[in-house]
NUKOL-943757 format. One line per 8 residues: for each residue x, y, z of C-alpha. Coordinates in Angstrom, 1 decimal. Each point is the difference from the previous one (the first is absolute). Example, Ala and Ser with C-alpha at 12.3 -4.5 7.8 and 13.67 -1.06 7.14 Angstrom:
BEGIN
12.3,-4.5,7.8  1.4,3.4,-0.7;
//
This chain:
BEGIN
0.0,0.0,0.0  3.2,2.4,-0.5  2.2,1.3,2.5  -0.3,-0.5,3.9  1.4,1.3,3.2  0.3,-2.6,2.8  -1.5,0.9,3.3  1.5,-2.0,3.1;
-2.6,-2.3,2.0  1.1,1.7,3.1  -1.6,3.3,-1.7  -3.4,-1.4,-1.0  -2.7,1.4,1.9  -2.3,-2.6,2.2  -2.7,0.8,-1.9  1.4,-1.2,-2.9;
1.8,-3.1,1.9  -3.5,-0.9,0.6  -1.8,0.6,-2.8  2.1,-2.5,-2.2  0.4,-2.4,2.3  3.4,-0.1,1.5  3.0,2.7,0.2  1.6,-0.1,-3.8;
3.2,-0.7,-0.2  0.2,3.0,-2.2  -2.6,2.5,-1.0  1.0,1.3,-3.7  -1.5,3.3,-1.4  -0.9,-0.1,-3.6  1.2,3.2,-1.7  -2.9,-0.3,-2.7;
-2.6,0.8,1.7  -3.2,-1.3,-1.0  -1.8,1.8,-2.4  -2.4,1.0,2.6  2.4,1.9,2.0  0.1,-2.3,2.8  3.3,-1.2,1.9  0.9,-3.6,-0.7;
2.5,-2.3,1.5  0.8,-3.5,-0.3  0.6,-1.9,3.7  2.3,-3.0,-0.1  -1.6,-2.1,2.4  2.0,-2.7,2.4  -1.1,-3.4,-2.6  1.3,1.2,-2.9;
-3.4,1.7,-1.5  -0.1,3.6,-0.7  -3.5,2.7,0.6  -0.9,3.2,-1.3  -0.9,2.5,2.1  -2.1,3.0,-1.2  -0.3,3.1,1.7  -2.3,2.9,-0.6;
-1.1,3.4,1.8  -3.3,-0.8,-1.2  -1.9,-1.8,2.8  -2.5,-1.5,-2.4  2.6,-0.7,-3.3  0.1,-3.7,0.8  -4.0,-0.5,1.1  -0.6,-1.8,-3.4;
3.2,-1.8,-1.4  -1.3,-3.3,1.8  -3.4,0.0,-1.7  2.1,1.0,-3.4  2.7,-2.5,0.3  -2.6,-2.4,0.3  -1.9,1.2,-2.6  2.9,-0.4,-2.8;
1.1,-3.4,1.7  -3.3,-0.9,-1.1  0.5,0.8,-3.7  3.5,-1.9,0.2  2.1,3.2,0.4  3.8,-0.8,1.7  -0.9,2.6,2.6  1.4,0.1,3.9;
-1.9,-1.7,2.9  -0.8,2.7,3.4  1.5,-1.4,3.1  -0.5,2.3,1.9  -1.3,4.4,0.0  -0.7,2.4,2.8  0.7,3.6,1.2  3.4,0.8,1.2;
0.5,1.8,3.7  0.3,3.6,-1.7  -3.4,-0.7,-2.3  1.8,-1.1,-3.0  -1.8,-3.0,-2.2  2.3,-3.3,-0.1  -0.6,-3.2,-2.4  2.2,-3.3,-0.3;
0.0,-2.2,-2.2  1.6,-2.8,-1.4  3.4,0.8,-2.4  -0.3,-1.1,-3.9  3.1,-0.5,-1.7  1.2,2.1,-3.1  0.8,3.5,-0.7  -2.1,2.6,-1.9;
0.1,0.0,-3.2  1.4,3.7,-0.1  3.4,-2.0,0.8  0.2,-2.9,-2.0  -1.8,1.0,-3.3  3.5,1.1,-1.7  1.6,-3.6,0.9  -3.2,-2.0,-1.0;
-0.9,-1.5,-4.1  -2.6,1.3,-2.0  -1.7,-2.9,0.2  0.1,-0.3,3.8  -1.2,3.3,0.2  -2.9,-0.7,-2.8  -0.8,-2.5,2.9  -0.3,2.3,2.8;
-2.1,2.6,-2.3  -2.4,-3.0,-1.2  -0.6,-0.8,3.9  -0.5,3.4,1.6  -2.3,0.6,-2.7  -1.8,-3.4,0.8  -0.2,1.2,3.3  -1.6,3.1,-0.7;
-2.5,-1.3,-2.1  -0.8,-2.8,2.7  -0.6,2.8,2.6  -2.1,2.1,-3.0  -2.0,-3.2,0.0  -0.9,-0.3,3.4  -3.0,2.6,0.3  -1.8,1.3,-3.4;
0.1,3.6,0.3  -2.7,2.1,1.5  -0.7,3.1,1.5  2.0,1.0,3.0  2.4,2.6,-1.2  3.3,0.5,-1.6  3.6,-0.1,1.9  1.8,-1.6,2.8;
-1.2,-1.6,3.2  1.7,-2.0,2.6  -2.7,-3.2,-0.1  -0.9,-1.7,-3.1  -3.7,0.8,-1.0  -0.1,3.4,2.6  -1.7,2.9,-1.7  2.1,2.4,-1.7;
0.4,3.7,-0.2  -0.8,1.2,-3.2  -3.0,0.0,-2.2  2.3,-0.1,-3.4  3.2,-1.6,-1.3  1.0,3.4,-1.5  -0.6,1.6,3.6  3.4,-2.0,1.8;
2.2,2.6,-2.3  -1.6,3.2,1.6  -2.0,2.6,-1.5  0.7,0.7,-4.1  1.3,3.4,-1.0  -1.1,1.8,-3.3  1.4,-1.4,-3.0  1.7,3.3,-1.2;
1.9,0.3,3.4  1.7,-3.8,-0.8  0.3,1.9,-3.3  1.8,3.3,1.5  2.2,-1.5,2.7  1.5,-2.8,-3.0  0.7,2.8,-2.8  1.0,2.7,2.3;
3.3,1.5,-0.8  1.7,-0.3,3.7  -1.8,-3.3,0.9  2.4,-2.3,2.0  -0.1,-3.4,-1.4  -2.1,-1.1,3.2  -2.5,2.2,-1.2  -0.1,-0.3,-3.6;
-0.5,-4.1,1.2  -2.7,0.7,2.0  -1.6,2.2,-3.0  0.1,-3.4,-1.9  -1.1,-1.5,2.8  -3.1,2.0,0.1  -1.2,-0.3,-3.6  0.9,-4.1,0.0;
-2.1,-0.2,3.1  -2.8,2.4,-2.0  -0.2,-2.3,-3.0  -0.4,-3.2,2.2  -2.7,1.5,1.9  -3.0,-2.2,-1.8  2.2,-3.0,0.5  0.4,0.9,3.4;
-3.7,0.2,0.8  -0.5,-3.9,-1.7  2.1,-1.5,2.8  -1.5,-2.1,2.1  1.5,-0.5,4.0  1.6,-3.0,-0.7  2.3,-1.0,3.1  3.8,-0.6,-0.7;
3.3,0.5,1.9  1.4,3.4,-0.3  3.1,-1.1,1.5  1.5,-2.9,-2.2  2.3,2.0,-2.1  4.0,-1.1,0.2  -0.1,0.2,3.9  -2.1,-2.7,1.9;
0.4,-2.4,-2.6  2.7,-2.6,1.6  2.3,-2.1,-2.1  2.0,-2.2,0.5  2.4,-2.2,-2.5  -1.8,1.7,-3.2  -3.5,-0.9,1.0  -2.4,1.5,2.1;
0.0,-0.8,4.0  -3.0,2.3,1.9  -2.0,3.1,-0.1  0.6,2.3,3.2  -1.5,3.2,1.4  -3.8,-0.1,-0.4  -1.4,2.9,1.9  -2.5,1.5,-2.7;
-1.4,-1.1,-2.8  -1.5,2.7,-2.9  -3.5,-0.3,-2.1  0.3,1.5,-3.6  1.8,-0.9,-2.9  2.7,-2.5,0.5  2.3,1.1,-2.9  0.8,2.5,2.7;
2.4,-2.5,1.2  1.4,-0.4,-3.2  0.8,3.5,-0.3  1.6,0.1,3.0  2.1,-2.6,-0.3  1.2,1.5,-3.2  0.9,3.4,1.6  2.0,-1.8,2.4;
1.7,-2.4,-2.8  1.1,3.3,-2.0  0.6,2.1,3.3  2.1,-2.5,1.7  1.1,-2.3,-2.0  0.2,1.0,-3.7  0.9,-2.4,-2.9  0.8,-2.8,2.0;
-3.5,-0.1,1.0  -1.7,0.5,-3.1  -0.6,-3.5,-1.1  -2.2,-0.5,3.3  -1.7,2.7,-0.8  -0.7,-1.4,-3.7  -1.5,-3.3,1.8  -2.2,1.3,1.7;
-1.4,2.4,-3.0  -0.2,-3.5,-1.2  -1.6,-1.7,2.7  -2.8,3.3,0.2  -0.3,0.9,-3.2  -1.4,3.1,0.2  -1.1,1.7,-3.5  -1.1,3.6,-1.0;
-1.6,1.9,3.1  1.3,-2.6,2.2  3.7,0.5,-1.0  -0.5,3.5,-0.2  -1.4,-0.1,4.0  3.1,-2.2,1.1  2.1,2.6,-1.4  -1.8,2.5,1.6;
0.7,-2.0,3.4  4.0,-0.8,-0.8  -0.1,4.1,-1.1  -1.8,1.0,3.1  2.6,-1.9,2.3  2.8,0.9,-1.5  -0.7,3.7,0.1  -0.7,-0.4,3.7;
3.3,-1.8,0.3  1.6,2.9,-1.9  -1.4,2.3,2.7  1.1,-2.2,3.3  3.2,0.7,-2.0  0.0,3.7,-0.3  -1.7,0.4,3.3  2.9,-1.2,1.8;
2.6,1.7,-2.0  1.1,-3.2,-1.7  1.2,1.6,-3.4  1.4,-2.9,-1.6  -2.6,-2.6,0.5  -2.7,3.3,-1.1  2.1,0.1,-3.5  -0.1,-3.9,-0.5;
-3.8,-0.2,0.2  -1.0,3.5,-2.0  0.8,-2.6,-2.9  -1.7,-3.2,1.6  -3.0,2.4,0.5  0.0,1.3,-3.9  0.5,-3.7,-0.9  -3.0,-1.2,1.6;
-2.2,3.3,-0.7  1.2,-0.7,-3.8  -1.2,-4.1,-0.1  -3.6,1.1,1.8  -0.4,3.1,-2.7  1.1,-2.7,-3.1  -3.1,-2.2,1.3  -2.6,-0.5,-2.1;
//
């Protein structure tokens, strides 16, 4: 799961001595976090096995991963087992679970085949579409919720992206003179969004996992090993995930991880408005990554992605 720091037994709280069972004989942060913001660790316990431990400010974060994990198990997903959850003596949420083996597929996806990584992209998809499967979609809102089947927040796929702007001021802020190329993006941004609108309003609140992109998906020896970190889930259009997964193949990884990202165009198969949305998602991403960037002053990751932005921006607008 990337780099770790070790934590001596002697340092690990009682709480957490407790909560997994036995004082660890080392307690390991992982430095990628989940993508839920949470802190996670992995305890080496006293027989040999290991445990994640998942820590959030959020008293309530955890209140639904059992009912969640059990929900996936049930549709054959390789997803963790809960051993244990419970509030920590300063108010913080706790979870344990078991520890799957493998690292995310952020890590490995340069070292792995095509083929083994046509693999991987054929069974995340299968999973998705098993979980798509699982309820026929009906009213109860667009979005993300911490329970499968909980009522969600907004009345309209279109309304997750925040309120639209006029057309001409996507129009002014791309083709003004002294627009920064943040802005000029977003101005693209704007109109692709604007032309997807109809599209947008035919989605039906299918449920899919927002988080299986190139992190949480485990592998080990070139093939897929467990899912991990299943806090949410999101109702709308699942090519969402596609697009995501795309920013981050472009943002993070680059050529290397194109051919991934080619299976699993293959696997979904989007065509006409639906590849034009998914672009829309990778675009949308990727120019929020290219703010994080600038945001925190981080000038030479900002001028990598202004490209990886106009890249994607370019593949939604050549849709059909």
């Amino acid at each position: 799961m990337g780099e770790s720091k070790a934590i001596a037994s002697l340092a690990v709280p009682l709480w957490a001595q407790r909560a997994l069972g036995a004082p660890p004989l080392a307690l390991e942060r992982q430095w990628l976090l989940s993508q839920s913001g949470n802190e996670v660790y992995r305890a080496r316990m006293p027989d040999g096995s290991s445990r994640v431990l998942r820590i959030s400010p959020h008293a309530r974060a955890f209140m639904h991963t059992r009912a969640n994990l059990g929900v996936l198990r049930e549709l054959g997903l390789p997803v963790q087992t809960v051993l244990g959850e419970g509030i920590t003596p300063m108010g913080a949420a706790f979870i344990v679970l078991d520890w799957l083996p493998g690292r995310d597929l952020y890590y490995v996806l340069q070292d792995m085949s095509d083929a083994q990584g046509a693999r991987i992209a054929a069974t995340v998809t299968d999973f998705q579409h098993r979980v798509a499967a699982r309820e026929a979609p009906a009213n109860g809102g667009f979005g993300w919720v911490s329970l499968f089947g909980a009522r969600r927040s907004h009345a309209r796929w279109s309304d997750i992206f925040g309120e639209p702007a006029a057309r001409h001021a996507h129009v002014e802020m791309r083709d003004r003179t002294d627009a920064t190329p943040l802005e000029r993006c977003r101005g693209r941004l704007g109109l692709l969004r604007a032309s997807l609108e109809d599209y947008f309003a035919s989605v039906d609140p299918v449920c899919f996992l927002h988080d299986l992109t190139i992190k949480n998906v485990l592998v080990r020896d070139g093939e897929l090993s467990g899912l991990i970190d299943f806090d949410s889930v999101c109702y709308g259009d699942p090519l969402m995930v596609l697009g995501i997964t795309l920013a981050h193949l472009e943002a993070d990884i680059g050529e290397a991880g194109r051919p991934y990202g080619e299976a699993l165009l293959q696997c979904w198969q989007p065509q006409g408005a639906q590849m034009r949305a998914t672009g829309f998602y990778a675009s949308l991403w990727a120019t929020g990554f290219l703010a994080i960037a600038l945001d925190a002053g981080d000038a030479e990751r900002a001028q990598t992605l202004v490209p990886v932005v106009q890249r994607l921006l370019a593949m939604a607008e050549g849709a059909a």
